[in-house]
C-alpha positions as semicolon CSV with decimal commas, in nm:
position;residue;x (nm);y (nm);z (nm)
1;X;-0,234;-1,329;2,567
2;X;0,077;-1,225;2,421
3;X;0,240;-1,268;2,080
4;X;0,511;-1,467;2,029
5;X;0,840;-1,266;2,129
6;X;0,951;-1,347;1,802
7;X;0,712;-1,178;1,623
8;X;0,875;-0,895;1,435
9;X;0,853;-0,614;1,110
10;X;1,099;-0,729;0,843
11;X;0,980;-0,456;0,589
12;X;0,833;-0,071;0,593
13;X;0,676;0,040;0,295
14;X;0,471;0,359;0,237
15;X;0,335;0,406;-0,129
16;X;0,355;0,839;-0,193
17;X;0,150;0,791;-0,521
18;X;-0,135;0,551;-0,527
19;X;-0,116;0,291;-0,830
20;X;0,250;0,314;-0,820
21;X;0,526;0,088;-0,670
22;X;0,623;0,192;-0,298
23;X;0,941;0,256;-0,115
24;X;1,187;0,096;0,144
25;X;1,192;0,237;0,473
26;X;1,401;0,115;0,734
27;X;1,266;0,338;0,986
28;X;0,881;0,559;1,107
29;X;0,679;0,796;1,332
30;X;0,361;0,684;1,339
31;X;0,084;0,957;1,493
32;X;-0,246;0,866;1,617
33;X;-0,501;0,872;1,336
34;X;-0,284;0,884;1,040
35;X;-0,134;0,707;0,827
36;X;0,228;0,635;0,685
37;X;0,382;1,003;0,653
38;X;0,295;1,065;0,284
39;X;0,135;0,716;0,197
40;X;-0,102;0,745;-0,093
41;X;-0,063;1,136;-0,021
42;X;-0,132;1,160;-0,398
43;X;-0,340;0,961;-0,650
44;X;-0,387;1,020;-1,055
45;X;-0,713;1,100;-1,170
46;X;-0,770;0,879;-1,470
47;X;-1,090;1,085;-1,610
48;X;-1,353;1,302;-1,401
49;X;-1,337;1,211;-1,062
50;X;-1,536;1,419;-0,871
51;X;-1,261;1,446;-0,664
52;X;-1,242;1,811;-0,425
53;X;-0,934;1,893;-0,283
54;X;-1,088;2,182;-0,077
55;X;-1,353;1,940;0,060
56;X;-1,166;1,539;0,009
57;X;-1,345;1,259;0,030
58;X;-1,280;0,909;0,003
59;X;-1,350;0,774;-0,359
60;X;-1,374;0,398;-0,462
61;X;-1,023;0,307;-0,641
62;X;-1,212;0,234;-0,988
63;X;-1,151;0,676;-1,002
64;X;-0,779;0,621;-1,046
65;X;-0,496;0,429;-1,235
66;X;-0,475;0,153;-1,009
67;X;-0,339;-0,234;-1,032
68;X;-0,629;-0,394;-1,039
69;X;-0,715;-0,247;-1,389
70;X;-0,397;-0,106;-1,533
71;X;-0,108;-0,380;-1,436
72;X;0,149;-0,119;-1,685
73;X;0,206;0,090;-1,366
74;X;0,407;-0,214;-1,217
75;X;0,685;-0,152;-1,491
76;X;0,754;0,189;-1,295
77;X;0,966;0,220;-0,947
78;X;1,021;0,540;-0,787
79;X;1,227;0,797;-0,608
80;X;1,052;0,975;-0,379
81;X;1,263;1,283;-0,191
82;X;1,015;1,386;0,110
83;X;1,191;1,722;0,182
84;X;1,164;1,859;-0,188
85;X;0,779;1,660;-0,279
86;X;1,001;1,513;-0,594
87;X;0,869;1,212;-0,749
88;X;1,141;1,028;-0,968
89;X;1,027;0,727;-1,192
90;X;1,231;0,482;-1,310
91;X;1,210;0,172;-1,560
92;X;1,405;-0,048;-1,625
93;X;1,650;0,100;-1,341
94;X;1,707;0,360;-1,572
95;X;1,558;0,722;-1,449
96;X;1,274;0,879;-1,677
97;X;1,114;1,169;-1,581
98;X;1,091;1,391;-1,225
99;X;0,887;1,665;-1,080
100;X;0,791;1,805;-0,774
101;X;0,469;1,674;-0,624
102;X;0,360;2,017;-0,444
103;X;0,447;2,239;-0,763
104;X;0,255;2,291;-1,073
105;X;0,521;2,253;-1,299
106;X;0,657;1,956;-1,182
107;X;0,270;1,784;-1,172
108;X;0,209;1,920;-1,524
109;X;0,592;1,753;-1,620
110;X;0,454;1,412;-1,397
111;X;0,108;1,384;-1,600
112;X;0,234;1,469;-1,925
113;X;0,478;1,158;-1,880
114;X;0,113;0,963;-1,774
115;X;-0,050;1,064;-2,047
116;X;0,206;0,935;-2,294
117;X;0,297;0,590;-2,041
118;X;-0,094;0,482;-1,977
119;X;-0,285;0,604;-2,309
120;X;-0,455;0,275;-2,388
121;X;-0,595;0,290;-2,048
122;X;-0,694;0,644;-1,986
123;X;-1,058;0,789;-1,960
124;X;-0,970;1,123;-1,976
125;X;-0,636;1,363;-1,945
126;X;-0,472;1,198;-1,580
127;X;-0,465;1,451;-1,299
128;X;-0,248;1,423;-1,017
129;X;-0,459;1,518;-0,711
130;X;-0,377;1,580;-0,384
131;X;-0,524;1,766;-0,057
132;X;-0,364;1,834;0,261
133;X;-0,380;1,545;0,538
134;X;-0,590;1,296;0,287
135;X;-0,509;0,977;0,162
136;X;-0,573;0,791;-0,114
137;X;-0,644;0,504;0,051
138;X;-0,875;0,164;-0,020
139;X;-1,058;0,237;0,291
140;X;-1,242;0,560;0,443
141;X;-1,057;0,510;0,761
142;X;-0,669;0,637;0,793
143;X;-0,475;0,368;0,881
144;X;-0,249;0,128;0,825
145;X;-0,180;-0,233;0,660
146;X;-0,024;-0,542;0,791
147;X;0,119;-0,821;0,618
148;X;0,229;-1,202;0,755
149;X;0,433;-1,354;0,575
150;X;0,344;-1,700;0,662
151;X;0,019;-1,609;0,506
152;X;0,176;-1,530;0,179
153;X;0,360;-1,861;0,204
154;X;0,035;-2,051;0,229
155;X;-0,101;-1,912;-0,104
156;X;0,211;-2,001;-0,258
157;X;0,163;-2,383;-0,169
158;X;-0,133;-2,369;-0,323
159;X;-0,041;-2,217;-0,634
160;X;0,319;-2,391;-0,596
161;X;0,479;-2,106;-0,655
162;X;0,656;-1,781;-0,498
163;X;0,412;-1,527;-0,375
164;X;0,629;-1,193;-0,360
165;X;0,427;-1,003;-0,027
166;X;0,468;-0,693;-0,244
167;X;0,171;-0,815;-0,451
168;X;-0,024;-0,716;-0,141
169;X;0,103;-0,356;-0,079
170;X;0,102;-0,354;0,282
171;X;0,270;-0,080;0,461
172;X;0,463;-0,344;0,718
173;X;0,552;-0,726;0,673
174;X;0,605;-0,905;0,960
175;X;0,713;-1,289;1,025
176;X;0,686;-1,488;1,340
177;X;0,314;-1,572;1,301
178;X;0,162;-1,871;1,189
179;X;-0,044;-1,863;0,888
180;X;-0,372;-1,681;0,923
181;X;-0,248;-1,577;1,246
182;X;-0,287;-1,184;1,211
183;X;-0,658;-1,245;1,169
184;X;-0,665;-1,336;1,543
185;X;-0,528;-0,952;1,562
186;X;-0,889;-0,807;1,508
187;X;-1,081;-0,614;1,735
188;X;-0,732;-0,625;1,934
189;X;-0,461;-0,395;1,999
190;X;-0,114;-0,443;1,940
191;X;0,244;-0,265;2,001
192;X;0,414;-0,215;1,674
193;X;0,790;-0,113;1,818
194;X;0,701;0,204;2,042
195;X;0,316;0,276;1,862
196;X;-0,007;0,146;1,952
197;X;-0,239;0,027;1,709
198;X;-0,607;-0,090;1,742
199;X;-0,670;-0,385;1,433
200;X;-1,002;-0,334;1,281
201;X;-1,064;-0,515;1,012
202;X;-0,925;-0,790;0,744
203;X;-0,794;-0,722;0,389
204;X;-1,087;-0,803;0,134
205;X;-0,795;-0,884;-0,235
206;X;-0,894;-0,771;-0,566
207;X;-0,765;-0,821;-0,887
208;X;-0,448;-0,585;-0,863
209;X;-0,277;-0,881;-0,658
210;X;-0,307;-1,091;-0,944
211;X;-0,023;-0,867;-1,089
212;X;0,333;-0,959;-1,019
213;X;0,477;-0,616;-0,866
214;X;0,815;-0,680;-1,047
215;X;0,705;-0,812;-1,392
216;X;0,341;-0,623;-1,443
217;X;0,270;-0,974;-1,565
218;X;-0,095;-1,075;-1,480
219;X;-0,012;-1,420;-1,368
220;X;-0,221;-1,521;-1,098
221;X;-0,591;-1,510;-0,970
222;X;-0,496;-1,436;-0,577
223;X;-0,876;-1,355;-0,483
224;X;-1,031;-1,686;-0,651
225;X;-0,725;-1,903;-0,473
226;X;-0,798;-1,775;-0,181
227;X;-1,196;-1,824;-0,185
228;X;-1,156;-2,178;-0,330
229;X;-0,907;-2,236;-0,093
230;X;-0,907;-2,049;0,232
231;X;-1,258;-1,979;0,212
232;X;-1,207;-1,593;0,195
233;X;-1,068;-1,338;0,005
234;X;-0,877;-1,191;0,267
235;X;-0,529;-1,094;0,309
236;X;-0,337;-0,849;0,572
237;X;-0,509;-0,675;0,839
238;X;-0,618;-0,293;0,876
239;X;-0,506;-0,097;1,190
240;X;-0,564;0,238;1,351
241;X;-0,259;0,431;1,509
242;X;-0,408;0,502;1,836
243;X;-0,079;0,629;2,029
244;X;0,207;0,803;1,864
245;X;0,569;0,585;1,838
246;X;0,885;0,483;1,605
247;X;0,875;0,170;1,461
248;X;1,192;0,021;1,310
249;X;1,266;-0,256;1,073
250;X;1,305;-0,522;1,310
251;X;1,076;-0,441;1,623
252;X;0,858;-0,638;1,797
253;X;0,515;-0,688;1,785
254;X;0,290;-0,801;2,042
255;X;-0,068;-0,782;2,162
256;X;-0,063;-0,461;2,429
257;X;-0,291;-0,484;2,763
258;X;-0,563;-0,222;2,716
């Protein structure tokens, strides 16, 4: 059965340095077992990882400044220029510091800025790590996130009051769904504009939703309201690109024929 014709992406967001607030995109090639181009390409080490760029392997987010344990990071926004690697952050609106992602110098320039921003939070000196095709990612698997909107919606009746989707950090948000709906997605596959995704799995929430993306505030406890009243503590869906496409702000989705 088909999707609703009306269901469609109203935001594209990839997030180049895990932790840190993600970017706009109003248009994407997705390729078959990847992710976003450059989503959580790069991650800061806060203290001994373990982490081997010659060898990566997925690591639980508790190795890295993250929002669930250091909400500060919200107060940044980025630039991030994909042909040069530079990372620009911002507060405030105002630029701070830049460097180049894939250059020594520019990391060293990046961490030195960390390690000055996040003291009261650090475990040791914060790396910024990196290895070529990984991603940071919650999840072993490379894929990507879906958000409803609807969904979103419903938690805000219950806490009667705005829930900003961004709290989430999903890589698309779509509308046209009823609440809840995208967990019907599972164990499904679905045309996102001209890609093919296979879902896989819900969204378990921890504790870096409870932080307001544009405040750093840590106002609300997303993963209790949504066991107390949902039942779960799920949010968003997970999906594998399986076949290579563009997807634009503003294509369809729908549930493809195997």
């Amino acid at each position: 059965m088909n999707s609703a014709p009306s269901v469609h992406i109203t935001s594209i967001f990839r997030y180049p340095v895990k932790g840190l607030r993600g970017e706009a995109l109003d248009t994407v090639m997705l390729t078959a077992g990847q992710t976003l181009p450059y989503d959580r390409a790069w991650a800061i080490e806060n203290g001994p990882s373990g982490f081997n760029p010659v060898s990566p392997n997925f690591l639980p987010k508790t190795k890295f400044l993250t929002l669930m344990r250091n909400e500060r990071l919200a107060l940044l926004d980025i630039r991030f220029d994909e042909t040069t690697k530079t990372l620009g952050i911002l507060r405030d609106g105002k630029p701070v510091i830049s460097g180049r992602l894939d250059d020594p110098t520019g990391r060293q320039v990046l961490m030195q800025f960390f390690a000055g921003f996040m003291e009261a939070d650090l475990r040791g000196a914060p790396k910024i790590l990196a290895a070529p095709g990984h991603s940071f990612s919650d999840v072993p698997d490379k894929c990507v996130s879906i958000i409803n909107t609807a969904s979103c919606n419903d938690i805000a009746r219950v806490v009667s009051g705005a829930i900003d989707p961004d709290r989430f950090r999903g890589n698309f948000i779509v509308e046209g769904l009823a609440p809840w709906a995208e967990f019907g997605w599972v164990g499904q596959k679905i045309r996102l504009g001209g890609a093919k995704l296979e879902v896989f799995d819900r969204i378990q929430r921890c504790a870096a939703t409870n932080v307001d993306p544009q405040t750093a505030a840590r106002d609300l406890q997303i993963p209790k309201t949504l066991m107390s009243a949902f039942g779960h503590v799920d949010c968003g869906v997970y999906a594998r690109v399986i076949e290579d496409g563009k997807v634009d702000k503003g294509s369809s989705i729908i549930i493809a024929p195997d």
